[in-house]
N, C-alpha and C positions, 0 to 999 in steps of 0.2 A: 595580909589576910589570906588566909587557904581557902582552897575555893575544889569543892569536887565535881571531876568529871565521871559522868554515868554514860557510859558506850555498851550501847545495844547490838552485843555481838554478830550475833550472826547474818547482821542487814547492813553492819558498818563491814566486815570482814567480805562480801557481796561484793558493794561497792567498790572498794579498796581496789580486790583483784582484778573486777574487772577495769577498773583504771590505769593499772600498774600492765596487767595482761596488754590492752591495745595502745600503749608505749614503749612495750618491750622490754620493762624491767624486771620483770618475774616470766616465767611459763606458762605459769598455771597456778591457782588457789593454793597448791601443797606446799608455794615455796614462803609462803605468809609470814612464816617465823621467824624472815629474817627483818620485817620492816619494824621501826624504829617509834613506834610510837607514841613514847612518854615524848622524845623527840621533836614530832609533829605539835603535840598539844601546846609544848613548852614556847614552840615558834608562834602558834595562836594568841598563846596565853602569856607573854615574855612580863618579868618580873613578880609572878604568881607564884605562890606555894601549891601548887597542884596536888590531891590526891586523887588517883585515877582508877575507877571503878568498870570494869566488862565485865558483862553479864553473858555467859552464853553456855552452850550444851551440856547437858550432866555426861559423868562418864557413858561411854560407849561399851555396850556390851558384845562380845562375839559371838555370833549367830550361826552356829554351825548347822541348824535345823533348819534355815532356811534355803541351803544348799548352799556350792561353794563358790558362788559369784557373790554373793551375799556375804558369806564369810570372807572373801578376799578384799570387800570394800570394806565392809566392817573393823577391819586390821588396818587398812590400810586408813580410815578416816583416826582410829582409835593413837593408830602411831602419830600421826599428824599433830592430833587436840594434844596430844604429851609432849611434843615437841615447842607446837602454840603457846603452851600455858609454862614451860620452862621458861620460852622466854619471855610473857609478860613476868614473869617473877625476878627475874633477873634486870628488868626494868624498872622495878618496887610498883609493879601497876596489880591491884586484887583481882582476882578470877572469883567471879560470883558463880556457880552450878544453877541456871535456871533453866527450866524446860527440858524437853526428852526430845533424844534424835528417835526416830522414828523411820522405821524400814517398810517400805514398802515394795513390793516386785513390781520393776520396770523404772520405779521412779529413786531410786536410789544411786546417785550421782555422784560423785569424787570431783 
């Protein structure tokens, strides 16, 4: 029986790093794209037909107007989510577009 998984991006993606970050197996949130996640499920979920569904950021737009600190996270988050969703796809896991990243001055974090 197939059975679908719905992963609430950017609070599972949160989590994740910081777990991985204070064990030492990643740096930092940028390196996300390498974990294995169909993976993970499959160890949860062993002998399941999995289809694996993340929901998370619409594309990222480049923000040159809001000066170039902004633009340089901007780029920098935008390379990332491309790199992210290459490899959920190379996983066969769907990338749903929900929600807006949203930029604010001061509080926009990498």
């Amino acid at each position: 029986m197939r059975k679908i998984v719905y992963i609430d991006g950017q609070n599972f993606l949160y989590k994740v790093s910081e777990i991985l970050v204070k064990h030492g197996l990643v740096n930092d949130k940028q390196e996300l794209n390498i974990i294995d996640i169909r993976s993970l499920f499959e160890k949860l979920f062993p002998n399941e037909e999995l289809e694996i569904r993340f929901f998370g950021v619409a594309k990222i737009k480049r923000r040159p107007d809001f000066g170039q600190e902004i633009l340089d996270k901007s780029i920098k988050f935008s390379d990332n989510l491309r790199r992210f969703r290459n490899s959920l796809s190379k996983q066969d896991i769907t990338y749903i577009e929900a929600g807006k990243f949203c930029v604010r001055s001061g509080l926009a974090k990498m």
